[in-house]
C-alpha positions in Angstrom: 52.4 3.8 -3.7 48.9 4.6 -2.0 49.3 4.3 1.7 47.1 1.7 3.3 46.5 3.0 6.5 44.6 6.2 4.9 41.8 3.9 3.6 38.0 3.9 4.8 38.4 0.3 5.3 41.9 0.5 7.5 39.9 3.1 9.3 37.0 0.7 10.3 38.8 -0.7 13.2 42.4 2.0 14.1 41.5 5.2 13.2 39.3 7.7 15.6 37.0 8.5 12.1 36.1 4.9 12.5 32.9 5.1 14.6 31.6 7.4 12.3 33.1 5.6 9.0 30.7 2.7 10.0 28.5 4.1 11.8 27.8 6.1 8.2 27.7 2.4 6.5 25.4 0.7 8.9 23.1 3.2 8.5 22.6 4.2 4.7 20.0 2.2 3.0 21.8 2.2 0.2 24.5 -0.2 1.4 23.0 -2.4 4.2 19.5 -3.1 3.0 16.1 -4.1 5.7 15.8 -7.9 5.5 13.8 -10.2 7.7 12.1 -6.8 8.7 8.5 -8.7 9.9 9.2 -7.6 13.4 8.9 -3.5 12.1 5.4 -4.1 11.0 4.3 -5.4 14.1 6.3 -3.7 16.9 7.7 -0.1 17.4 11.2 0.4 19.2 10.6 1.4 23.0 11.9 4.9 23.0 13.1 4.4 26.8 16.0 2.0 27.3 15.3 -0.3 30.4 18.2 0.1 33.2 20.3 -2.6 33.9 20.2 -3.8 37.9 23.5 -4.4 39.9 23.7 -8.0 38.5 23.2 -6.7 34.7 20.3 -7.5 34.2 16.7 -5.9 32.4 13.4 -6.1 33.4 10.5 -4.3 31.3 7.0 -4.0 32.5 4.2 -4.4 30.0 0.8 -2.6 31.5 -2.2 -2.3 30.6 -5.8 -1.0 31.8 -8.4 -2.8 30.7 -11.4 -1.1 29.0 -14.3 -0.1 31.2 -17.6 0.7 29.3 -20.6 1.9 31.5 -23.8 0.3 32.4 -27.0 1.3 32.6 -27.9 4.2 35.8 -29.9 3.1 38.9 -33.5 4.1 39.6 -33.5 6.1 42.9 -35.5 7.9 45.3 -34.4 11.8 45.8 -31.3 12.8 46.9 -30.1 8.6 46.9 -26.9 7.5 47.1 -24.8 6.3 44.1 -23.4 2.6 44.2 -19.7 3.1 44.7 -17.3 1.2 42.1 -14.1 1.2 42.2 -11.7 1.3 39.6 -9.9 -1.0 37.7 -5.9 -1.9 38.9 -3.7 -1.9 35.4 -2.7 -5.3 34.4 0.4 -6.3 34.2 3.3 -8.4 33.5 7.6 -8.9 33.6 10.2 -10.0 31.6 14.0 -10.0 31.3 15.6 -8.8 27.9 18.0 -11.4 26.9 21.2 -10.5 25.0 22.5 -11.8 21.9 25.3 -12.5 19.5 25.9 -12.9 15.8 28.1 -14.8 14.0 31.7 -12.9 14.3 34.1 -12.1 11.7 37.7 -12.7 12.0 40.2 -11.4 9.6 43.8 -12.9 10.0 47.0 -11.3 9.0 47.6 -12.7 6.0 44.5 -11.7 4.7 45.0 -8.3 5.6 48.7 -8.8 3.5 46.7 -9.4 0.7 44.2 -6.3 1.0 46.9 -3.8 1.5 48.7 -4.8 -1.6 45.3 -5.1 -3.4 44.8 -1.1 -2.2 48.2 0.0 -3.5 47.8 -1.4 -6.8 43.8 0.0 -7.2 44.3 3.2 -5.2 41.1 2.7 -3.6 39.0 0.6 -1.1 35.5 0.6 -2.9 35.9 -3.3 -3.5 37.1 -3.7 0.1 34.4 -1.9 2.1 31.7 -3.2 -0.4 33.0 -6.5 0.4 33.2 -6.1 4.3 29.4 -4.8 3.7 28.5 -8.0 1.9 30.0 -10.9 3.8 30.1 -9.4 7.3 27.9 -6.6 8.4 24.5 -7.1 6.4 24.6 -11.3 7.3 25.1 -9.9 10.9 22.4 -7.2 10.8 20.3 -9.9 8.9 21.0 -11.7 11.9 19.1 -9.3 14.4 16.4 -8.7 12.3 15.5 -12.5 11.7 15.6 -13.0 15.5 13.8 -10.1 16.5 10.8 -11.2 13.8 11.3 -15.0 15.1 10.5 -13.6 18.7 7.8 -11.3 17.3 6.1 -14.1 15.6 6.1 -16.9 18.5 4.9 -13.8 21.0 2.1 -13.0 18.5 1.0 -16.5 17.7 1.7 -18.2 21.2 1.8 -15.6 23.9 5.1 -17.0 24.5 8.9 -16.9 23.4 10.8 -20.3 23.7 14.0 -19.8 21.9 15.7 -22.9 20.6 17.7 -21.0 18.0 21.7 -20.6 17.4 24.4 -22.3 18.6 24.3 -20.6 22.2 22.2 -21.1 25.2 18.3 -22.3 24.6 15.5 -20.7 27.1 12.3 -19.8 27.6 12.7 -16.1 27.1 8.8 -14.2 28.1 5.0 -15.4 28.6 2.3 -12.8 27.8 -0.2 -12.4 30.8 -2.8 -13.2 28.1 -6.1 -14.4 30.1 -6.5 -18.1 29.4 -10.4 -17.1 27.8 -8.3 -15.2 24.9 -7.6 -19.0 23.7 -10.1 -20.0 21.3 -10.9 -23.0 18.9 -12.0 -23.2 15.1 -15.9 -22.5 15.9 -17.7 -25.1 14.3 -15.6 -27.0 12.3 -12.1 -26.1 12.0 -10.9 -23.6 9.0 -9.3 -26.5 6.7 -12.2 -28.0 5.7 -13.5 -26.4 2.7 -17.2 -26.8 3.4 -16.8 -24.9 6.8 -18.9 -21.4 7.2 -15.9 -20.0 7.6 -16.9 -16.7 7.5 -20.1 -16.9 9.9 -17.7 -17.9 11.8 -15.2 -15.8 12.3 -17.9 -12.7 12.2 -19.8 -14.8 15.4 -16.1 -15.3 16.8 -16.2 -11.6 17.0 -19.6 -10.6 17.7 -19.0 -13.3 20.9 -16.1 -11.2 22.2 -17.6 -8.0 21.8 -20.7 -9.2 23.6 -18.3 -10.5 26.3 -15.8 -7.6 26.9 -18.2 -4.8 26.1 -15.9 -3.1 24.3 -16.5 -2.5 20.4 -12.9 -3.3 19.5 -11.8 -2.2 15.8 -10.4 -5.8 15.4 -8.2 -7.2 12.3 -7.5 -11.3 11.9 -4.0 -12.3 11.4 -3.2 -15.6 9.4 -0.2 -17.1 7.2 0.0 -17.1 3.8 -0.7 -20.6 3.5 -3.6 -20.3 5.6 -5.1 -17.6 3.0 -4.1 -19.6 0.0 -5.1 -23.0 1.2 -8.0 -22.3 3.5 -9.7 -19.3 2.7 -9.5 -19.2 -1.7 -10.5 -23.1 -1.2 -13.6 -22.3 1.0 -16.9 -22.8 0.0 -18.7 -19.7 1.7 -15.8 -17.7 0.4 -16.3 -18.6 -3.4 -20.0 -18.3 -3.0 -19.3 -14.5 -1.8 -17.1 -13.8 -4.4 -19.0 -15.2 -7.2 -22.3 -13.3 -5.1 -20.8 -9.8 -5.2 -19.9 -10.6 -8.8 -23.2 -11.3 -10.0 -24.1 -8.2 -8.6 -22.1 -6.3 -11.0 -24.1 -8.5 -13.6 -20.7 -10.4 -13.8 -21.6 -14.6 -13.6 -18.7 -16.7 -12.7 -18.8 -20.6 -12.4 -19.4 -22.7 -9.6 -15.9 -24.1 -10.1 -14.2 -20.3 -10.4 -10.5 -20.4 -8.9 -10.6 -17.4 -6.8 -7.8 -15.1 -6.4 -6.6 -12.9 -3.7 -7.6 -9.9 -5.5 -10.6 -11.1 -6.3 -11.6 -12.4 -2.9 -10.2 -9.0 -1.0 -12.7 -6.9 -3.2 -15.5 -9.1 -2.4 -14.6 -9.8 1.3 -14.4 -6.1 2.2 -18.9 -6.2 2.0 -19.2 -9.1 4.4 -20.6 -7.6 7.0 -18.9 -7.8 10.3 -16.1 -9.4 9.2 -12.4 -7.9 10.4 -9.6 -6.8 7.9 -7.7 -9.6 7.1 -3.7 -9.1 7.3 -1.3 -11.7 6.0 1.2 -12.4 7.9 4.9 -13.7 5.8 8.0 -14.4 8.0 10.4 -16.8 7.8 13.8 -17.5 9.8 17.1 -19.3 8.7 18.5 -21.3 11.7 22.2 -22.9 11.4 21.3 -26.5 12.3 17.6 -26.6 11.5 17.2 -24.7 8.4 14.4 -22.7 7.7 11.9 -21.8 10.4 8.8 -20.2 11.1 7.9 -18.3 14.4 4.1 -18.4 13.6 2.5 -22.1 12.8 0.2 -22.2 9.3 -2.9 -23.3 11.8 -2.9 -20.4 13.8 -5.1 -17.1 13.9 -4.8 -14.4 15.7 -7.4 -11.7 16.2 -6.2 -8.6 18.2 -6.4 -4.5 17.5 -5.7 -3.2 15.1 -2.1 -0.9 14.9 0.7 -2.3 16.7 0.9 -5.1 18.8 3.4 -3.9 21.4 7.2 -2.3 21.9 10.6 -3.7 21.3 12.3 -3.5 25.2 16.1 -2.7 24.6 18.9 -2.1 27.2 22.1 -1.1 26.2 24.6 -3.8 25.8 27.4 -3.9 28.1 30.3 -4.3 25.9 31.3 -0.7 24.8 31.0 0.1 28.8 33.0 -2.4 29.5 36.0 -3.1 26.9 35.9 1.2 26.9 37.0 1.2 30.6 38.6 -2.7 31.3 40.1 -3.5 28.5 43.9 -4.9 27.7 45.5 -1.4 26.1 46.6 -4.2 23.2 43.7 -4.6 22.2 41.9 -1.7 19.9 38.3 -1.1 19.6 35.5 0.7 17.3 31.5 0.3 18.1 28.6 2.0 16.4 25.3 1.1 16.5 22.8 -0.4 13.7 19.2 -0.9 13.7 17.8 1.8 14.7 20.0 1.6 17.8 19.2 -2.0 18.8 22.7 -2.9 18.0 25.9 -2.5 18.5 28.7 -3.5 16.1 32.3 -3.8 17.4 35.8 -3.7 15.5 38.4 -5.0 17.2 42.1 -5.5 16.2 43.4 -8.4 18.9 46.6 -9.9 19.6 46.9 -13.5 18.5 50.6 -15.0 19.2 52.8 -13.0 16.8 50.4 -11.7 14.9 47.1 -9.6 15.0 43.6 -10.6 13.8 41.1 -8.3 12.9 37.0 -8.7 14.2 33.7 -7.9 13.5 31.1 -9.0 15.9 27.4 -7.6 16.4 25.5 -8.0 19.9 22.0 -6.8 20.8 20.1 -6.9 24.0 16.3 -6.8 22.9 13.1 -8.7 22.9 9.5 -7.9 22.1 7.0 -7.4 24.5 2.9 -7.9 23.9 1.6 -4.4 25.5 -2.5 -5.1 23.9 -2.6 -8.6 26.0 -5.9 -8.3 27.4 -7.3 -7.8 23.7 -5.1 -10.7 21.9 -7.0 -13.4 21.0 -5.0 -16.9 19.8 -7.0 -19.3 17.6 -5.9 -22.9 17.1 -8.0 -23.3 13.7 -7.3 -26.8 13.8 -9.5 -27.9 16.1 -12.9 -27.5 16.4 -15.4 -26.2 19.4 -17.1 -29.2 21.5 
């Protein structure tokens, strides 16, 4: 008869090898796998964890300087005076770093029943782990990635998180200090009609903000999928590019070609002055509204290129907390996932008679917009007056 309580799994949440029996799990890419991961490709993980006040709570501070380019010197007599300037304060601004839940897991005895005498008749707990891996800890670290790339998306595309997500409380969680100039419309006529000069105007878009801000910017234009596929391979200027760089490679394609993306991302890489073009694909799963998008299909954004700013953590209170306070009943495991984001907690609780088993996942993060002064938001639905 194989003994139960010798098991990776029964270890998960009563045995001391737990933390590192999970911890192991959580973090081998092998058995949780990175889904919903739009928020890596856009924001890096704050190495510094933001202290907690008094109250528990997190406040980060994004900063910037803004780019000062020189002007032209000052004609002067011998031995004159230079005109004193003073330099630029850093720009700034707050915001608190929310915490979250995922769904929890909850395991009741007579479930457990039936996995112990499923162990002594196999002899080993592969199915059991692998099935704990399945249906609880990668839908909960699915869970923090989706949010985090929600967040990252509405930041980038807005200058704002408003979270209205879950079953818990709804808030407005940051606003970007992002100077109300950094707003712009379409240009000339807005990007969904075909006959638009899309491209002049994008290139003038740019050329405008470089003349305004000095600063020669390495800039990249972020749009949706369906903005690329709908707008851009249906535009007029664009065809007439591709089938222009075509012809000269002595290739002649018709007026009514169907372009593709690989076709128009060889030809659009000549246009001169025209940023790299990034697609941007995210998507969300929300428990009463379905699926959901954190960036709208009208909306540009040109910016820097790299990243656009940190992930601001603080360390969730829990572990501190149930380590020191809670009822000796009551048993606990924790490790953390996500590149240290989260924690997961295993907990065996007291229920009447009987004892439950849990599985819940919290995180206390939130992305913060560190290249504000440089983030430019386009509504391409609307056109300049």
């Amino acid at each position: 008869m194989h003994k139960f309580d010798t098991s990776q799994f029964y270890k998960l949440w009563e045995s001391k090898e737990g933390r590192q029996i999970m911890s192991t799990i959580l973090n081998d890419p092998d058995m949780i796998y990175s889904n919903h991961t739009f928020w890596r490709e856009k924001f890096l993980i704050d190495p510094q964890i933001t202290p907690t006040d008094a109250l528990g709570r997190a406040t980060f501070r994004s900063e910037m300087r803004r780019i000062e380019t020189g002007s032209m010197a000052h004609l002067r007599a011998p031995l004159g005076d230079s005109v004193q300037r003073e330099v630029g304060n850093a720009e700034f601004y707050t915001g608190s770093i929310p915490d979250f839940i995922t769904d929890g897991y909850l395991e009741t005895a007579k479930t457990r029943l039936y996995r112990e005498r499923l162990y002594a008749q196999l002899g080993n707990d592969r199915e059991l782990v692998q099935e704990w891996v399945e249906q609880v800890a990668q839908p909960q670290i699915d869970s923090v990635n989706q949010t985090l790339s929600n967040m990252a998306a509405q930041l980038m595309s807005t200058g704002k998180i408003n979270y209205q997500y879950g079953l818990g409380i709804k808030d407005k969680l940051e606003k970007a200090d992002i100077p109300a100039s950094n707003f712009k419309t379409a240009g000339a006529k807005v990007w969904s009609d075909t006959t638009a000069r899309l491209l002049d105007q994008i290139v003038k878009m740019v050329k405008d903000i470089k003349d305004a801000t000095g600063v020669n910017i390495q800039f990249q234009l972020e749009i949706t999928r369906n903005m690329w596929n709908n707008n851009f391979l249906n535009n007029a200027q664009v065809i007439e590019w591709v089938r222009y760089m075509r012809s000269m490679n002595n290739v002649l394609l018709p007026s009514n070609i169907v372009v593709t993306t690989e076709m128009a991302n060889e030809a659009l890489t000549s246009f001169e002055g025209l940023p790299k073009i990034v697609i941007v694909e995210e998507s969300q799963k929300d428990q009463t509204t379905g699926i959901v998008h954190g960036w709208a299909d009208t909306v540009a954004v040109l910016r820097p290129i790299g990243y656009a700013g940190y992930i601001r953590r603080t360390n969730v209170l829990d572990e501190e907390v149930y380590s020191k306070f809670a009822n000796k009943a009551v048993q606990f495991n924790f490790s953390s996932a996500v590149d240290g984001l989260a924690l997961v907690m295993n907990s065996v609780i007291p229920n009447g008679n009987l004892k439950e088993w849990h599985t819940d996942t919290m995180f206390s993060a939130v992305p913060s917009l560190d290249e504000f002064l440089y983030h430019y938001i386009i509504d391409t639905s609307t056109a300049d007056q």
